[in-house]
N, C-alpha and C positions, 0 to 999 in steps of 0.2 A: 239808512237801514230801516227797513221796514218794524212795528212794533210786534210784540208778544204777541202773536196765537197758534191754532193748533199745527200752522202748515211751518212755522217759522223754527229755529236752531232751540229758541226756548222751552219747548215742548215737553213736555215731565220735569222741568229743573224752573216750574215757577216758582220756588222758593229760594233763588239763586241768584248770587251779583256774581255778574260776570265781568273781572277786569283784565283787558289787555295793555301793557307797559312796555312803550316803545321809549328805548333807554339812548342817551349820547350823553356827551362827558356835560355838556353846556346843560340841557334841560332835559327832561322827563315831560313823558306825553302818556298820560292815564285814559285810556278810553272805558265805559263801564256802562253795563246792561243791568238796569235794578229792576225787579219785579213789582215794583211800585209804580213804572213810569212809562211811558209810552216811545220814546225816544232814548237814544245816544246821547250820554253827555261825556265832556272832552275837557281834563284836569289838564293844565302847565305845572309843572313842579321846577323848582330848579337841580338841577343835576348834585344825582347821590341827596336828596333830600329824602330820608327813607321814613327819618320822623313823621315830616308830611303826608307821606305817602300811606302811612299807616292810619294818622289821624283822619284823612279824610275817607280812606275804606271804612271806618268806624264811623264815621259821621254818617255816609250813605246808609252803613248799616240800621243804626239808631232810628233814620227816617224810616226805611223801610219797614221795618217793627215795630214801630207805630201803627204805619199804614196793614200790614198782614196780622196782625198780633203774635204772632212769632218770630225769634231772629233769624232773619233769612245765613243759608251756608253764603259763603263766598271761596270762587275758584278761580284764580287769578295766573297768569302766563307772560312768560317775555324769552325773547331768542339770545341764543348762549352768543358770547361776544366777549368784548372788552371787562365786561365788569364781573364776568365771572360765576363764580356761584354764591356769593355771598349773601346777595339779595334773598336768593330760594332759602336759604338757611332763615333770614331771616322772618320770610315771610310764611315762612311752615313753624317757625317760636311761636309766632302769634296767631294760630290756629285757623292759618289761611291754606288750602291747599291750592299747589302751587307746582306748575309744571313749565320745564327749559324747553320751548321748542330749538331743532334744528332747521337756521335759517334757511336751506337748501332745500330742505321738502316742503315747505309753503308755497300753493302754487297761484302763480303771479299771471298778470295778464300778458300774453303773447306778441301784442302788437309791437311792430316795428319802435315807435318812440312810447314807451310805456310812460305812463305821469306817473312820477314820484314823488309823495311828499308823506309825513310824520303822521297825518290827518289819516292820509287814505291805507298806511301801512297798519296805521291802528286799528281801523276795522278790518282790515283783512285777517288782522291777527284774531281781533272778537270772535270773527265768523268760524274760524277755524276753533277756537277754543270749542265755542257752542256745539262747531259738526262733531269735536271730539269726545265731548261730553254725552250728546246723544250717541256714540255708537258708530260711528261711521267707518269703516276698515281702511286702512292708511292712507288718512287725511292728512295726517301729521307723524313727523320721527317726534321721539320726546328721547329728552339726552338723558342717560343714565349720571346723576349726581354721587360723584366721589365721595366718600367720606373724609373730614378733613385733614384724618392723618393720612390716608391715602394720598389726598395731595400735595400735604406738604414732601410727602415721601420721595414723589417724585422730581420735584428739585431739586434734588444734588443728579440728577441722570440730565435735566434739559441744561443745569450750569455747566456739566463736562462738558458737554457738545456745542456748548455757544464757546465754550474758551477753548476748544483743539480748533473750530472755525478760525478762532482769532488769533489762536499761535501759528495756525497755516498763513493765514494770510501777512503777520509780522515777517516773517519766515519770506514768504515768496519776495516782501518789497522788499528786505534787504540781499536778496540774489539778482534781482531786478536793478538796483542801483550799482553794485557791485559786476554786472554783467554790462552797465554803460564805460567801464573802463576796462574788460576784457580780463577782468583779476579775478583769481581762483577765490571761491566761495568757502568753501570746509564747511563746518559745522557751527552754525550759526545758536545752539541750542548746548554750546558749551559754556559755562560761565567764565571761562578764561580763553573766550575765544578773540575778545579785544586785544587780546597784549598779541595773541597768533596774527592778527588781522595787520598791526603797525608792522610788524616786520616783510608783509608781503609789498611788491613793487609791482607796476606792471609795466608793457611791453620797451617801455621806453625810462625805465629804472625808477619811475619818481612813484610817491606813497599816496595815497588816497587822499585828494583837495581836503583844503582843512572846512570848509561847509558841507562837503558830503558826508566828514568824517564825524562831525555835529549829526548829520540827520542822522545816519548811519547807529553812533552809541544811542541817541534819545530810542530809536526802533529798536534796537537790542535791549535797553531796559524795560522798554513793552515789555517784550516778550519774556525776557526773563522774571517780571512780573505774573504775566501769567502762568508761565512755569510753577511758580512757587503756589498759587493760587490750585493750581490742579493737582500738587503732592500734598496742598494744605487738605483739598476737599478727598483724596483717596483714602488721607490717613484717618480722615474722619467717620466715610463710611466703614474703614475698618474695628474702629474702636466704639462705635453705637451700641448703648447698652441700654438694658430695659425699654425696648419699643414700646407702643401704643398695642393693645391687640387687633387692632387692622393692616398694622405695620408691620406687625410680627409674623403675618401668612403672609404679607410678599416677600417678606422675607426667608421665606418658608418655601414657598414655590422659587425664588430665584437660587439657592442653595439647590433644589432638584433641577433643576436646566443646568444647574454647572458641571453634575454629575456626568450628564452626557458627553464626551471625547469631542472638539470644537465649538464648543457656548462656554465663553471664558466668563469673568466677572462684570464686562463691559457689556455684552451683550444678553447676559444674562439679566443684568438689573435694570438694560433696557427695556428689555420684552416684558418682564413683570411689573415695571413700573406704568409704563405707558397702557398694555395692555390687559395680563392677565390674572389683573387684580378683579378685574371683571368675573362676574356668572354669565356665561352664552349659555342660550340652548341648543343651537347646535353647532354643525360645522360649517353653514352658510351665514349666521352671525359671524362666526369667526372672519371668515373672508371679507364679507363683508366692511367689517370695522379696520380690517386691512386696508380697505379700498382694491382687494383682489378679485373683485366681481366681476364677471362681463358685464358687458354692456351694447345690447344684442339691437336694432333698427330695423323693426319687421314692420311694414304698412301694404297690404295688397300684394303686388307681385315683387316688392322689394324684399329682400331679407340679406342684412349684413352685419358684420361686427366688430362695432368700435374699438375696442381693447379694452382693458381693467377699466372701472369708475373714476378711479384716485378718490374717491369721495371716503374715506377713512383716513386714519389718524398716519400722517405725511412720515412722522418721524418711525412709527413703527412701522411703513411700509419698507423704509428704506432702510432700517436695517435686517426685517426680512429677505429682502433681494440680496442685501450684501451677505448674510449668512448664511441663504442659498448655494452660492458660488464655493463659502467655505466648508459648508457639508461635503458635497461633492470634493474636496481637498483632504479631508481629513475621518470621513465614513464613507468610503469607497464601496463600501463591502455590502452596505444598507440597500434595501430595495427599493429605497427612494431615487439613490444613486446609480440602482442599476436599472428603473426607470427612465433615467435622463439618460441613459446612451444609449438604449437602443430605441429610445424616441429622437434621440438626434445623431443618429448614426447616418455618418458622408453628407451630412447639417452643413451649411455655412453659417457663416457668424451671427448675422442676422435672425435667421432660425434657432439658433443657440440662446440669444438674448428673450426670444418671444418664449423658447421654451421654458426660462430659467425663473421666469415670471411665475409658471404654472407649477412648478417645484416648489418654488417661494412658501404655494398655496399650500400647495399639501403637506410641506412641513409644517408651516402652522398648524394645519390642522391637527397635525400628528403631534406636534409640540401640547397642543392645547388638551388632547386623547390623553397625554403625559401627564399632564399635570392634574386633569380630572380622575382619570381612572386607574394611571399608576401602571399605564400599557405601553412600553416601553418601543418606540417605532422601532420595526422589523428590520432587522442585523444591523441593528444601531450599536457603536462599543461605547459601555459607560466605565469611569475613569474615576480614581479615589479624590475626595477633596477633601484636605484637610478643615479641620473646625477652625 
């Protein structure tokens, strides 16, 4: 990387260290632009060493304010991943500003076999900090940071859905085992379904081998493990008292979405946890963080369109789509609903699906018009909830 002058990234922020922080679990790779120096210089840390890492921003510092007689700012960046946001927490304590790029909008080189390595991601992330710092119109996504009640908030919403994942899947292997001896299944999710299970035979009178009937009970206590595990965690969001005040407006907004006739408490607390705990500005953020956007291929005389991004948050995509389906079930009468039929009126299925996508969208948006303005989507029925 070429040094400090007027044609370079550093340009009005000569009083400025610039550090980019390329994170993995093994080591930490500090790359940093001082206003003192004429070159790049390239820290190793060992992984989660943050003491370090703070020590030696402050060391560069001290050098550098010597050399300028003032203490230079420092503006530091690393891409949202595995570690979270705790670093950004930490490095905005100690009066560093500090921004999450999202890994996906930093633009990378094209070539067929791109070189990868920690070195060259590092500057790529500098250069990008410095274009963002001058001014440059979307150079970079910078991730909006949670507050930390906010995320722990959402916690009890991603642990329901890893444990209904892992009560389906207990659930299927024991109708799977039970389907290699041609033996009727029942209801695997009762807890006296073992004593049911010894009295059935199958086709040829005998009882279920005594090692399947081993594998069989161990996968039943899975799940009835989990079971227990997900009335433990329902009974807990129900009895929550004294939130946080940041916890207490998603809690705030997800009580108004349940209002509405199909947004039960599962979906409600999905939507406001994952997403609209957030400030949008408008209704294309909104979609956006969906991952509802198009995503259009115009170059010269080609012009075509790929479908949504998926480039937003995976888990609220998908239970917008699934909530889609159950609007149109249960707000028939809404002109969202009356929308989808006579856009997909003598539809096949397939058209049905592309269109159900585009519904998705505009309920969110109208969910999100709900929740900001208190504008209640057009012939939508809201429904009492108790406190």
């Amino acid at each position: 990387m070429q040094a400090s002058t007027e044609s370079t990234p550093t340009a009005g922020h000569s009083g400025t260290i610039f550090v980019a922080i390329e994170l993995s679990q093994r080591s930490w790779l500090a790359t940093l632009h001082c206003p003192d120096r004429d070159k790049v210089s390239r820290h190793k840390l060992e992984g989660g060493d943050h003491a370090g890492l703070l020590a030696l921003i402050k060391r560069v510092g001290e050098r550098a304010a010597a050399t300028l007689g003032a203490p230079p700012a420092v503006v530091s960046c690393y891409e949202a991943g595995y570690d979270g946001f705790w670093l950004h927490r930490l490095l905005v304590a100690g009066g560093i500003t500090n921004y999450v790029f999202d890994p996906a909008s930093i633009t990378v080189d094209q070539r067929a076999r791109r070189v990868k390595t920690d070195r060259i991601d590092g500057e790529m992330m500098l250069r990008t900090l410095m274009a963002y710092c001058r001014g440059e119109p979307r150079v970079v996504r910078i991730v909006r940071v949670p507050a930390p009640e906010q995320e722990d908030e959402r916690r009890a919403t991603r642990e329901r859905d890893r444990l209904i994942k892992e009560q389906t899947a207990h659930t299927n292997r024991i109708k799977a085992l039970l389907r290699l001896l041609g033996m009727a299944v029942g209801n695997p999710r009762r807890r006296d379904w073992l004593s049911w299970l010894a009295a059935q035979r199958d086709w040829q009178g005998q009882a279920v081998p005594s090692r399947m009937r081993h594998e069989i009970e161990h996968e039943h206590a899975r799940l009835m493990l989990v079971r227990e595990r997900l009335e433990a965690l329902m009974q807990a969001s129900a009895s929550a008292a004294d939130p946080a005040p940041a916890a207490a407006q998603m809690i705030q907004r997800s009580n108004l979405l349940r209002k509405l006739k199909c947004l039960g408490p599962a979906f409600a607390t999905t939507l406001t946890n994952e997403v609209f705990y957030k400030d949008f500005s408008n209704r294309r953020e909104v979609a956006s963080y969906f991952g509802l956007a198009p995503s259009p291929w115009q170059s010269g005389g080609i012009d075509r369109e790929q479908g949504i991004s998926k480039a937003g948050n995976p888990r609220a995509r998908c239970a917008a789509i699934e909530l889609a389906w159950l609007w149109l079930r249960h707000q028939p009468d809404s002109a969202l609903a009356e929308w989808f039929r006579k856009r997909t009126l003598n539809a096949g299925k397939r058209n049905k699906r592309v269109a159900i996508v585009a519904l998705a969208r505009k309920l969110m948006v109208a969910l999100w018009r709900y929740l900001t303005t208190g504008l209640v989507p057009e012939g939508a029925v809201l429904k009492e909830v108790k406190a």
